[in-house]
C-alpha positions, 0 to 999 in steps of 0.5 A: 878377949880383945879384937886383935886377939879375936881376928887372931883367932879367926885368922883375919886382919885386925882391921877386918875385925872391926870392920865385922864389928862395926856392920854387926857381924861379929859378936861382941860386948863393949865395957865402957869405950873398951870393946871385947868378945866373950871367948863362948860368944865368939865360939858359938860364932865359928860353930855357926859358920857355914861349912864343916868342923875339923872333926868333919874334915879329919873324918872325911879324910880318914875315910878315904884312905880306907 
């Protein structure tokens, strides 16, 4: 996938995503002076982040209205 489509997805400017890029925070491979980030890579990376899953959140709430 392409940057903007990545920052898209991550909910973050573009220009926050190359910034994640260029300190290495953010996975990605470049293909000649193209710069792309496997969709499994870039997956994996919010599975990683700290916090909990959507699932999490929609069990916690559930749970709550019992």
């Amino acid at each position: 996938m392409t940057v903007p489509e990545a920052a898209a997805r991550l909910g973050i400017s573009e220009r926050a995503a190359w910034q994640r890029i260029y300190r290495g925070q953010l996975p990605h491979r470049r293909w000649g002076r193209r710069v792309i980030i496997p969709l499994d890579d870039l997956e994996a990376f919010i599975k990683a982040l700290p916090g909990c899953s959507v699932e999490e959140a929609l069990d916690e709430i559930n749970d709550g209205r019992r």
